[in-house]
C-alpha positions as CSV (number, residue, x, y, z in Angstrom):
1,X,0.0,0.0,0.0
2,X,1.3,3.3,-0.9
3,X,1.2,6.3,1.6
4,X,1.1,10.2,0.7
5,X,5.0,10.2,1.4
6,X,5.7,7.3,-0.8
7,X,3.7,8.7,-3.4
8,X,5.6,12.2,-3.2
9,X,9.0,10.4,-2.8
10,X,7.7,8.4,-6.3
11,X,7.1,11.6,-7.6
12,X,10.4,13.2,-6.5
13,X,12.3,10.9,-8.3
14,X,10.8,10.7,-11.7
15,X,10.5,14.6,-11.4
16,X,14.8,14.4,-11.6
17,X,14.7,12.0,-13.7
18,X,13.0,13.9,-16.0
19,X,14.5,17.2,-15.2
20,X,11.3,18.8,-14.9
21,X,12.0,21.7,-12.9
22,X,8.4,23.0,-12.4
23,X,6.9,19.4,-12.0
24,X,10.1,19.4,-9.2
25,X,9.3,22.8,-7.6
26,X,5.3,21.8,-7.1
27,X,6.1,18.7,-5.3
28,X,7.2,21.2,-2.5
29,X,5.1,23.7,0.2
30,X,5.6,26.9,-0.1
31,X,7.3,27.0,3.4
32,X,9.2,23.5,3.0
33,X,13.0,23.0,4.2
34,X,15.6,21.3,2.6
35,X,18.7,20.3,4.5
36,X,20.9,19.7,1.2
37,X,24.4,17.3,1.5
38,X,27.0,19.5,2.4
39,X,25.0,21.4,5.0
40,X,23.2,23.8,2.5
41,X,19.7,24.4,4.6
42,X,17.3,26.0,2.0
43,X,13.9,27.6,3.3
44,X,10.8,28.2,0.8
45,X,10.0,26.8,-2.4
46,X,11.7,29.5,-4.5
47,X,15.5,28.7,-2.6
48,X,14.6,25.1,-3.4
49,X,13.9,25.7,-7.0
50,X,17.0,27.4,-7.3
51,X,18.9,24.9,-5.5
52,X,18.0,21.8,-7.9
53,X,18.3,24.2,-11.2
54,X,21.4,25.8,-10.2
55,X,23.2,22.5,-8.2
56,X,21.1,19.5,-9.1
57,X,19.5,19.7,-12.6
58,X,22.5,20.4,-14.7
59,X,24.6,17.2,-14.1
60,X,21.4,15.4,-16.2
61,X,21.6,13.0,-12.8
62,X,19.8,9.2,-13.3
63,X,18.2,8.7,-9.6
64,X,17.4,4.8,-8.9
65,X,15.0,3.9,-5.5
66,X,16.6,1.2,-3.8
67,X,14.7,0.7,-0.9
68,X,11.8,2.3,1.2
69,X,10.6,3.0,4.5
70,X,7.1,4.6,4.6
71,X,4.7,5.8,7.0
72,X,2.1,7.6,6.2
73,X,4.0,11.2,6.4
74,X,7.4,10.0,6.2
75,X,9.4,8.2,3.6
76,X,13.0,7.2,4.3
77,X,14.4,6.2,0.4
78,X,18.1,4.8,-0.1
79,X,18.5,6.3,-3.4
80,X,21.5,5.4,-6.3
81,X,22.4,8.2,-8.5
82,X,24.9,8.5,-11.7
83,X,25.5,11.4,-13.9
84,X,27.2,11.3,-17.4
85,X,29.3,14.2,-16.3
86,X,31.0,11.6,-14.3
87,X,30.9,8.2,-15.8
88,X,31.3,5.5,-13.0
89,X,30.7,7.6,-9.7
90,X,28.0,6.6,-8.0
91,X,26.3,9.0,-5.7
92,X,24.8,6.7,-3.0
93,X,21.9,8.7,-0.8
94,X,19.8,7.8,2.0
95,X,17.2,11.0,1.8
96,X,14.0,11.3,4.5
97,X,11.0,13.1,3.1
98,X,7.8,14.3,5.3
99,X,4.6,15.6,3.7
100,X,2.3,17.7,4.9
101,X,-1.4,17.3,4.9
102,X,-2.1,18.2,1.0
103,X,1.1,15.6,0.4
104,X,3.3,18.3,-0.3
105,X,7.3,17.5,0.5
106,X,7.3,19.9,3.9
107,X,10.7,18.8,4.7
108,X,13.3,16.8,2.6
109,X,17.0,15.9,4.1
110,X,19.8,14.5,2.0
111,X,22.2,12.6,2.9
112,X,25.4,11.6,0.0
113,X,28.2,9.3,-0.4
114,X,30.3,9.1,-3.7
115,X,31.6,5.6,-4.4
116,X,33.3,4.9,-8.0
């Protein structure tokens, strides 16, 4: 059975993988936080926007779920990413998404290791 988070987290990844920016952007609140890798801590939906078309978007990243953990409001996702910028590197990600009431992402945190 599916849950608002895991729906959004579904959502979140085929919105990268399609780099659709806007599609991206609507999946998050107006007020949602984003504690990037690296320590970046964006606030609003506009600083998040930015973030994944100035950071994210570019490297044309390939995002793979390899496993879940839902509850209704909360998705933990261990995530696999590659890039053709950087054949071989793979970005491995554990990142933990709540959703708010409408399923919105209210708060997404990243975590990244490169292995390759």
């Amino acid at each position: 059975m599916s849950t608002p988070a895991r729906a959004a987290a579904d959502a979140y990844i085929s919105r990268v993988n399609e780099r659709d920016l806007d599609g991206l952007a609507d999946l998050f609140a107006p007020d949602a936080l984003l504690l990037a890798a690296g320590g970046q801590r964006l606030e609003g939906k506009d600083a998040i926007r930015a973030f994944y078309e100035s950071t994210v978007l570019p490297s044309a990243p390939s995002v793979r779920g390899v496993h879940f953990v839902q509850q209704e409001a909360s998705c933990v996702m261990e995530l696999e990413a590659t890039t053709s910028a950087a054949p071989g590197l793979v970005a491995r990600l554990v990142d933990v998404l709540t959703v708010g009431g409408d399923g919105r992402i209210v708060r997404l945190a990243i975590y990244m290791q490169l292995a390759g």
